[in-house]
C-alpha positions as CSV (number, residue, x, y, z in Angstrom):
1,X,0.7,-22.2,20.6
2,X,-1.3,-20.8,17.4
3,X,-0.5,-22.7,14.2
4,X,0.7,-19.6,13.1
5,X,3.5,-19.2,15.4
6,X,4.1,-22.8,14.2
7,X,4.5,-21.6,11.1
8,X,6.9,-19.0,11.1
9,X,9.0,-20.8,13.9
10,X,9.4,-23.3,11.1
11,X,9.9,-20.3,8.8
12,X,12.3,-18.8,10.7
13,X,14.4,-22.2,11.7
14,X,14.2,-22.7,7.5
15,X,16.1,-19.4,7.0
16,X,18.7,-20.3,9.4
17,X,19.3,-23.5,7.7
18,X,18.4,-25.6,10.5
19,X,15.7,-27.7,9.4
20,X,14.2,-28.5,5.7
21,X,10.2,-28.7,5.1
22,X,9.0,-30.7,2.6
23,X,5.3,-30.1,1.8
24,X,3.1,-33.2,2.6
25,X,5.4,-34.8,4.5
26,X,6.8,-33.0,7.3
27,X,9.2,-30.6,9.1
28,X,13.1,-32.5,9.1
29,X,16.5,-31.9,10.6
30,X,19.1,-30.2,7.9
31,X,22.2,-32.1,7.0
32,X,25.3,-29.6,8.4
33,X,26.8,-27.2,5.6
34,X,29.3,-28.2,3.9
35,X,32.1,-25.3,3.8
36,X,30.8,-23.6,1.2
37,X,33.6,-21.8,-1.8
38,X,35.9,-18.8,-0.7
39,X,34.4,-15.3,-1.1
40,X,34.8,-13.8,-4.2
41,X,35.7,-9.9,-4.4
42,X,32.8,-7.7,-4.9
43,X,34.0,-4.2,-3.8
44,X,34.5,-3.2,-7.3
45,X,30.7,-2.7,-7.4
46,X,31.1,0.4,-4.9
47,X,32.9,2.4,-8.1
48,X,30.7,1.2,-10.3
49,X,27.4,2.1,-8.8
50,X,28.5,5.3,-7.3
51,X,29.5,6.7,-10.8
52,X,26.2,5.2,-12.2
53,X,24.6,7.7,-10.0
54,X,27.2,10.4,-10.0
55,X,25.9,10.6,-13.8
56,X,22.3,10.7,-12.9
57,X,20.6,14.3,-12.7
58,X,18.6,13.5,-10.0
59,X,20.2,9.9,-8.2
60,X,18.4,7.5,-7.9
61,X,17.8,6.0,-4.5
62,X,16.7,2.3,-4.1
63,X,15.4,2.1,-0.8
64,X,12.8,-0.1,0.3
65,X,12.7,0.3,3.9
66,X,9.7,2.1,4.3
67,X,7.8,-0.5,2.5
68,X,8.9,-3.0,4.4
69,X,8.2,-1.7,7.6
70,X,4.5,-3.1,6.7
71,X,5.8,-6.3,4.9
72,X,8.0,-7.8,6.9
73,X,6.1,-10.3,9.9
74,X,7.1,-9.7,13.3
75,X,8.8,-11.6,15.7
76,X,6.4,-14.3,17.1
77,X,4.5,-13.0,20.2
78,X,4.7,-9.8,18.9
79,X,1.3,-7.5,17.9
80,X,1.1,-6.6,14.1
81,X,0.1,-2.9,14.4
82,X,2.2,-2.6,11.6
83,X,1.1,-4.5,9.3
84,X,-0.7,-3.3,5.4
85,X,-3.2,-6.3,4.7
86,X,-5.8,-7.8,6.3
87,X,-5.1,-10.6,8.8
88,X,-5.9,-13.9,7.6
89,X,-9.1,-14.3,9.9
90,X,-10.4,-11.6,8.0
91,X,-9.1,-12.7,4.5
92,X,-11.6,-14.8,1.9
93,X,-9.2,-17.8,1.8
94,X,-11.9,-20.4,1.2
95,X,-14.0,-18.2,-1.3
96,X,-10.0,-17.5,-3.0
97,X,-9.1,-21.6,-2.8
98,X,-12.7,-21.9,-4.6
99,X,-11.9,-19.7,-7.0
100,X,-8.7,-21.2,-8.2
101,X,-9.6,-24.2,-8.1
102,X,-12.8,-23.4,-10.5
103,X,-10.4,-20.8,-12.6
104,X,-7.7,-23.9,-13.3
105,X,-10.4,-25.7,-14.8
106,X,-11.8,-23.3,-17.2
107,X,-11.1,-23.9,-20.8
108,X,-7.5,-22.3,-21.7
109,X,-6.9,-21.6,-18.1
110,X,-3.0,-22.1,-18.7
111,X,-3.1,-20.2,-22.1
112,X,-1.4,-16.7,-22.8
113,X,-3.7,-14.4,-21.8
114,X,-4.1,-11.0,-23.9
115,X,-1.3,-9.0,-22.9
116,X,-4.2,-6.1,-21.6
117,X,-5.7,-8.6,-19.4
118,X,-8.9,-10.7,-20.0
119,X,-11.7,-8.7,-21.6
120,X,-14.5,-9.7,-19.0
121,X,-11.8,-9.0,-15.7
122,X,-10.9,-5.2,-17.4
123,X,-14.8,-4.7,-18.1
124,X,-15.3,-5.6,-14.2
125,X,-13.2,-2.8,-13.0
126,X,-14.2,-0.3,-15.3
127,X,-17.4,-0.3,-14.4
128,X,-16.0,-0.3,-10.4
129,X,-15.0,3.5,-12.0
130,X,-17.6,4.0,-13.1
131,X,-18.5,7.6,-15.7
132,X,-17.5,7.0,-19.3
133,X,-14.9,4.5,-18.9
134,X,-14.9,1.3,-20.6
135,X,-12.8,-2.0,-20.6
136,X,-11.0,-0.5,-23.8
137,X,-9.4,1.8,-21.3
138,X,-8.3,-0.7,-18.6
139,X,-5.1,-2.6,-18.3
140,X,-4.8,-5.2,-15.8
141,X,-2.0,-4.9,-13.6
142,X,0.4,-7.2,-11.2
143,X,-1.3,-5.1,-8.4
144,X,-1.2,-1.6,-7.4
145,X,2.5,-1.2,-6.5
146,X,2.7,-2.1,-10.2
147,X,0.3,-0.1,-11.7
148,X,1.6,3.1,-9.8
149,X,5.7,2.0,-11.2
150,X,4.0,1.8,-14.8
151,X,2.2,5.4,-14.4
152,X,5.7,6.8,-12.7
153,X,7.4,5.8,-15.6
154,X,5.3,6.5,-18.6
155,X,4.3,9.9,-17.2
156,X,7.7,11.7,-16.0
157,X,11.1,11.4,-17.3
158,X,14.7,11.1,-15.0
159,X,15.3,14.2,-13.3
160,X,11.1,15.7,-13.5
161,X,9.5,16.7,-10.3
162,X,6.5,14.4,-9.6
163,X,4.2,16.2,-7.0
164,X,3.1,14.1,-4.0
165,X,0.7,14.5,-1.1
166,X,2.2,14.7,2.6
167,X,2.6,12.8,4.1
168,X,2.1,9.7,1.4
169,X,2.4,6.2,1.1
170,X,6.5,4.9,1.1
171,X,5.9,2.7,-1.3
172,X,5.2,5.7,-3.8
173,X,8.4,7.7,-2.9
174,X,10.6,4.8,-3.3
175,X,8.8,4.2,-6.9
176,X,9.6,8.1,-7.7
177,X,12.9,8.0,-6.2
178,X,14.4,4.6,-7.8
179,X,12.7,6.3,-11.4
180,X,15.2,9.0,-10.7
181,X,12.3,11.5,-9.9
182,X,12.3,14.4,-7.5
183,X,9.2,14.3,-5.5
184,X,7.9,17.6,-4.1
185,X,4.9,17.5,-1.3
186,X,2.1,19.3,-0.8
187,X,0.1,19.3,2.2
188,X,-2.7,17.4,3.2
189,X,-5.4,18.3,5.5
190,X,-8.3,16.2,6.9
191,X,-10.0,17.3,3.2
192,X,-7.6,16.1,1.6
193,X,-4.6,18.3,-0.6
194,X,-4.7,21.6,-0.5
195,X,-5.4,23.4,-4.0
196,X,-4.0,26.5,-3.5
197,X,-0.7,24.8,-2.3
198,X,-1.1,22.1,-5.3
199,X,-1.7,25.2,-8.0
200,X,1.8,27.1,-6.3
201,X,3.8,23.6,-6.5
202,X,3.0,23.2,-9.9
203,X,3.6,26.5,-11.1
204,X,7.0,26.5,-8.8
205,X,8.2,23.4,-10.5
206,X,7.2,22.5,-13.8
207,X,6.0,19.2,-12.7
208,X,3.7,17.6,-15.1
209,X,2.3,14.7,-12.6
210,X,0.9,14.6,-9.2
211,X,-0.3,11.1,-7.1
212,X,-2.7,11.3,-4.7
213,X,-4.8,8.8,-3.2
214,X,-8.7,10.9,-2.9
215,X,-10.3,8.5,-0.6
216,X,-9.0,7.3,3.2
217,X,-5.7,8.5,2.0
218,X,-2.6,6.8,3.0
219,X,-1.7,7.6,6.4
220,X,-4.1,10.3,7.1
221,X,-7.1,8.9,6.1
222,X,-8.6,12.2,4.6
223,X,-10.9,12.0,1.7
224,X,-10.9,14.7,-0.5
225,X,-13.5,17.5,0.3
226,X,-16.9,17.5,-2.8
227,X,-15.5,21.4,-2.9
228,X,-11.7,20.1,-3.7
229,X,-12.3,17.5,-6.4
230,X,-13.1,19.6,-9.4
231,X,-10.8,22.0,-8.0
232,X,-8.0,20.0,-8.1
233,X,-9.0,18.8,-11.8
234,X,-8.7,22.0,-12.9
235,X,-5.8,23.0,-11.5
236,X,-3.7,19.9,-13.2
237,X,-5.3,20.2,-16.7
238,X,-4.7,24.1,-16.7
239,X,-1.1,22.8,-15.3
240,X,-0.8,20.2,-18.7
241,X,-0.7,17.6,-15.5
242,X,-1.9,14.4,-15.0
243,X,-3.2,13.3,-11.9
244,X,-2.7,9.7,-11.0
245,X,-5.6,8.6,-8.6
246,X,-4.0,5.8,-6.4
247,X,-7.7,4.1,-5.4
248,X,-6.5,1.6,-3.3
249,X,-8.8,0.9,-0.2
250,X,-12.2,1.7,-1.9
251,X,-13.5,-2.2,-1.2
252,X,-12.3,-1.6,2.6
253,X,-14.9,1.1,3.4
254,X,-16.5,0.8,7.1
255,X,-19.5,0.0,8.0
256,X,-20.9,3.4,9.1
257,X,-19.2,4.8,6.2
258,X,-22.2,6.0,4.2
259,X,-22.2,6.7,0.4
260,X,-18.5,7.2,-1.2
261,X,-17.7,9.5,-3.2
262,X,-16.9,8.5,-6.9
263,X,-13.0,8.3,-8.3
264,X,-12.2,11.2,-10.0
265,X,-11.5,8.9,-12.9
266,X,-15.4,9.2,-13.4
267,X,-15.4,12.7,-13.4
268,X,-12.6,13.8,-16.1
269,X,-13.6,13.6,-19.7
270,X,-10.0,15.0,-20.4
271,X,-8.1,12.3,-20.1
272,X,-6.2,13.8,-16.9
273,X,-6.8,10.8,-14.4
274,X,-4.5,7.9,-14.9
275,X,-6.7,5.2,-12.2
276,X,-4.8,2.9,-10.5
277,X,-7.1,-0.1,-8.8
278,X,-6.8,-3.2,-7.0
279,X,-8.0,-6.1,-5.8
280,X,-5.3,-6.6,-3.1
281,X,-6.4,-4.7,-0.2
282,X,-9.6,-6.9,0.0
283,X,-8.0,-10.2,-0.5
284,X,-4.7,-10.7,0.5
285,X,-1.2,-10.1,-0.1
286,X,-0.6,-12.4,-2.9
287,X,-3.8,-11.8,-4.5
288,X,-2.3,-9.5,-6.5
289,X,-4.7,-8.1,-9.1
290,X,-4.7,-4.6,-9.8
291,X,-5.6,-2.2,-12.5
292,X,-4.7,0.9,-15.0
293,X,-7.5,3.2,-16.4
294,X,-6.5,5.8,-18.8
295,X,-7.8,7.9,-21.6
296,X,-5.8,9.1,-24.7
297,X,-2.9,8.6,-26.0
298,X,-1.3,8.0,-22.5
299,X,-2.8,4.6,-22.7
300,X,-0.6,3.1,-25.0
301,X,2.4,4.5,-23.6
302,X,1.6,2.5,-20.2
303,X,0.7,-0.4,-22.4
304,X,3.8,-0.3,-24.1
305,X,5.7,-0.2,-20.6
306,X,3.5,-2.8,-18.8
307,X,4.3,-5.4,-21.5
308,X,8.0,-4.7,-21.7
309,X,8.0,-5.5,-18.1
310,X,6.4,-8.4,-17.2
311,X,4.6,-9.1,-20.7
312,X,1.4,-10.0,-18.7
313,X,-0.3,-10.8,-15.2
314,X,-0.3,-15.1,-15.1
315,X,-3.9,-16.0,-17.1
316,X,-4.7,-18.3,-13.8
317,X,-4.9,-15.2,-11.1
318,X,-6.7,-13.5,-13.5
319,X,-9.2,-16.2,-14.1
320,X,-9.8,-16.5,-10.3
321,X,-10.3,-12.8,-10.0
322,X,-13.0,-13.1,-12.7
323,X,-14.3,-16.7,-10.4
324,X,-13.9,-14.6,-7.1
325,X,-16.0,-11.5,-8.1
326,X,-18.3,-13.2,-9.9
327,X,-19.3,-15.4,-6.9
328,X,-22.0,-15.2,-4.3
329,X,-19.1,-15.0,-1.7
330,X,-17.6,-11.7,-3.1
331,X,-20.4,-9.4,-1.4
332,X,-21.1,-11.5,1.5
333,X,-17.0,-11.1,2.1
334,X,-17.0,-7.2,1.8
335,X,-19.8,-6.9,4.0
336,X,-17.8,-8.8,6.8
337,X,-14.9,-7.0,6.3
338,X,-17.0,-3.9,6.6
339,X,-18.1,-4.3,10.0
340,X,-15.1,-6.0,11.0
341,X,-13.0,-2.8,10.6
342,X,-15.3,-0.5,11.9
343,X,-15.5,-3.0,15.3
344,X,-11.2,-2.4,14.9
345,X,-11.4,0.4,14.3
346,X,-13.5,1.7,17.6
347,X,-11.4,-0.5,19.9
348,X,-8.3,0.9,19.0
349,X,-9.8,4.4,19.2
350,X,-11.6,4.2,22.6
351,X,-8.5,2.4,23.5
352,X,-5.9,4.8,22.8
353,X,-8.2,7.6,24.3
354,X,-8.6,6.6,27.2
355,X,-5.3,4.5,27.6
356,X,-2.9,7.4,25.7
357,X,-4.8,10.8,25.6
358,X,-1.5,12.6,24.9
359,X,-1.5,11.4,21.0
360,X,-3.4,13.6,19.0
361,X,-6.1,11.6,16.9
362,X,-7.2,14.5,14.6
363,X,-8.9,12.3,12.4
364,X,-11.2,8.8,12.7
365,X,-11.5,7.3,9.2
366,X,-14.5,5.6,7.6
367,X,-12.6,3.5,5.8
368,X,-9.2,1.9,5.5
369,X,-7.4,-0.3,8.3
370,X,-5.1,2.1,10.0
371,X,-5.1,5.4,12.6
372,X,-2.8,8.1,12.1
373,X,-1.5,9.3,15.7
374,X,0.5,12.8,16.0
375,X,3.0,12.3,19.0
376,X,3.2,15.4,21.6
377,X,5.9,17.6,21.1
378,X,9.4,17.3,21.7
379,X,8.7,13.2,21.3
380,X,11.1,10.9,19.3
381,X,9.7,8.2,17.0
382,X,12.7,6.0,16.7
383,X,13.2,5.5,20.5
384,X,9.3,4.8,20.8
385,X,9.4,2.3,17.8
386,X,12.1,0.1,19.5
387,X,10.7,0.4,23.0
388,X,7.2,-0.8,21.8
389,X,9.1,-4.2,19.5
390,X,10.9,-4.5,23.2
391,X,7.1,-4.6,24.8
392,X,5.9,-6.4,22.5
393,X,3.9,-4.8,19.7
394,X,5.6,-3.5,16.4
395,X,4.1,-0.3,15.1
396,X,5.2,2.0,12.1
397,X,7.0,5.4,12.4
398,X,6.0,8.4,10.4
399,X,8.8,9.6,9.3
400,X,8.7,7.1,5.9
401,X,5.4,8.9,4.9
402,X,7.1,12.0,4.4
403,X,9.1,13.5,1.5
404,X,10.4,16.2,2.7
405,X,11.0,17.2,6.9
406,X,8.3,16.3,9.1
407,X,5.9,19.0,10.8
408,X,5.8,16.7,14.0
409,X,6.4,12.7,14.9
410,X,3.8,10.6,13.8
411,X,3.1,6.9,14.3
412,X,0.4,4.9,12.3
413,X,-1.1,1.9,13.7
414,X,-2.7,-0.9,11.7
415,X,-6.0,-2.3,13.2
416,X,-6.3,-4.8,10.3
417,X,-3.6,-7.1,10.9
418,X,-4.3,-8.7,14.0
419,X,-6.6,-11.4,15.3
420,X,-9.4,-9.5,16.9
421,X,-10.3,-6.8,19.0
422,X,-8.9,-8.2,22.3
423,X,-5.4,-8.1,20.9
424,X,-6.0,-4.3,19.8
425,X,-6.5,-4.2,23.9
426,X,-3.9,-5.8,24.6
427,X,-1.4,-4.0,21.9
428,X,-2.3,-0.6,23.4
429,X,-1.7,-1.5,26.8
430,X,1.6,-2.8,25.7
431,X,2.1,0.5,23.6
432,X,1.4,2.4,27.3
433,X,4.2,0.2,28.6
434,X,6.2,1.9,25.5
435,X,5.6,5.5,25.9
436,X,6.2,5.5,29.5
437,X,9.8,3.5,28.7
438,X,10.6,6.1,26.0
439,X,9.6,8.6,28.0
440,X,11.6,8.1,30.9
441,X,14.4,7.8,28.9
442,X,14.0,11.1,27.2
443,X,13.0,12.6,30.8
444,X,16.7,11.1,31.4
């Protein structure tokens, strides 16, 4: 078996208290449990909580289950079509360990770090914007997850509406939702959101912010038309609006993907893009760099609420980002990853074409590591999901990415997240295996 099934065999034995690893030495049997003290009460929490949000104008709702759909590993044996991050084949570990190792050396390494993040790392991203923005208008974040959880916060009080494409990332409704916010979504189309829909939800609302992610959007894929982009900038500053620009796959662009298109952080001298960046994506999962780029007077009120939360990001990471992009390996690593996901990405399409022409592809990204799949009519997603774990591959339902009632049953399938093209094969035969389950069972 692969070292990684070693690994989370050991993992999972850990959890359930049956063995005890100790690093450098070795995997050991746990002593038995002792009977551990009696149970305390805790129902009284039920009446406490409930009136917390019983006070609330909009309640808030702290659920993280649609994140975690693309967090949480798989049983072993099982394909990762779920997945968010790049599989570890594809991740720069050596180039990262390198980069440590170099960053713990440098002089003040373990020093506090300035609360807006070291001056050359916040001058590196803004020039990754690009226009008129410069490191005086960057903050370096714990990642984009907390980058878009400062912007929630400093942009909309309890109870606003915050406008959101859909279907959107999960992560970003649960942000809005444990903030107490009421999102409101507006369509997306292989362009990207719709402006005429996004000009009638703000002026039906009131809403004074609206996320979007403009290029190989979260789950669609769609990057926003040339036509839309000063469209939509218009629209939000005549709406007093910001737009926050969630720019989080723009170092996983494919291979055939031709020039991209600039964030629309470059293009506003208004101050109506809040950026949000990262490093993440291109690395790995606990790489987590990220960035905020704002102009105005917005910017201190995200620096204000950055610092109360976590004061800074740990000086170390940051000096490894610096070590990381500054190396010789940086661009030799995106280029792999480049053609890498375009070779995914083909397999899974000629594979689910041929294997499964009944779900709609309507769109093939350049970018990104996932395909969005439209089920045919009448199908269930939940009785698919459990009947492809049962076959062996775990892939993500749709109805997370959605704020509001879905149009139609969607599934999204990471190509990312697994070892290599021959288990994208393998995944969708074992996804055929699936369908014809669920559908037999529907049929019945």
């Amino acid at each position: 078996m692969s070292p990684v099934t070693v690994s989370r065999a050991l993992a999972q034995l850990a959890a359930e208290g049956l063995v005890v690893t100790r690093p450098g030495a070795g995997a050991f049997r746990a002593e038995p449990r002792e009977a551990g003290p009696a149970a305390g009460d805790t129902s009284w929490q039920e009446v406490t909580l409930s009136a917390d949000a019983a006070a609330e104008p909009v309640p808030r709702t702290v659920d993280a289950s649609g994140v975690l759909v693309s967090l949480a590993a798989p049983p072993p044996g099982v394909i990762e079509f779920n997945g968010g991050y790049l599989h570890a084949s594809l991740q720069p570990e050596r180039a990262m360990a390198s980069a440590l190792s170099r960053a713990g050396r440098r002089p003040g390494a373990w020093a506090r770090p300035p609360v807006d993040g070291l001056p050359e790392l916040r001058e590196w991203f803004a020039r990754g914007i690009g226009g008129a923005i410069t490191a005086a208008e960057v903050l370096i974040t714990a990642g984009g997850q907390s980058a878009l959880t400062t912007a929630l916060r400093a942009l909309a009080p309890p109870g606003a509406p915050v406008l959101v494409e859909s279907p959107t990332y999960p992560g970003m409704l649960a942000i809005a939702r444990a903030a107490g916010l009421r999102p409101v979504p507006v369509p997306v189309d292989r362009d990207g959101v719709k402006p005429e829909l996004l000009a009638d939800a703000f002026r039906a609302t009131g809403a004074r912010v609206f996320v979007c992610q403009p290029l190989f959007q979260n789950p669609t894929g769609a990057v926003l038309a040339p036509a839309r982009r000063g469209e939509v900038l218009r629209i939000a500053r005549a709406a007093g609006a910001f737009v926050v620009e969630d720019d989080f796959v723009r170092r996983l662009v494919h291979e055939d993907a031709g020039p991209l298109p600039r964030p629309l952080a470059a293009e506003d001298p208004d101050g109506v893009v809040v950026h949000v960046g990262s490093l993440t994506k291109a690395t790995s999962p606990s790489f987590r760099v990220g960035a905020l780029a704002a102009r105005g007077p917005v910017l201190e009120r995200l620096r204000a609420i950055q610092i109360v939360d976590t004061f800074f990001v740990p000086r170390p990471l940051q000096e490894a980002a610096l070590e990381l992009v500054g190396s010789p390996a940086w661009p030799r690593h995106l280029r792999a990853v480049s053609a890498a996901l375009r070779e995914r990405r083909d397999t899974m399409t000629a594979a689910l074409r041929l294997r499964l022409p009944g779900l709609a592809l309507p769109h093939v990204p350049s970018g990104g590591y996932h395909l969005w799949v439209r089920l045919p009519d009448g199908a269930q997603e939940e009785p698919l999901v459990a009947a492809a774990l049962r076959a062996g591959v775990a892939v993500t339902p749709g109805r997370p990415y959605f704020s509001a009632e879905p149009p139609a049953a969607h599934l999204r399938l990471s190509f990312a997240t697994v070892a290599g093209t021959a288990e994208i094969t393998e995944g969708v035969r074992r996804l055929v295996a699936a369908c014809e389950e669920a559908g037999d069972a529907a049929a019945a």
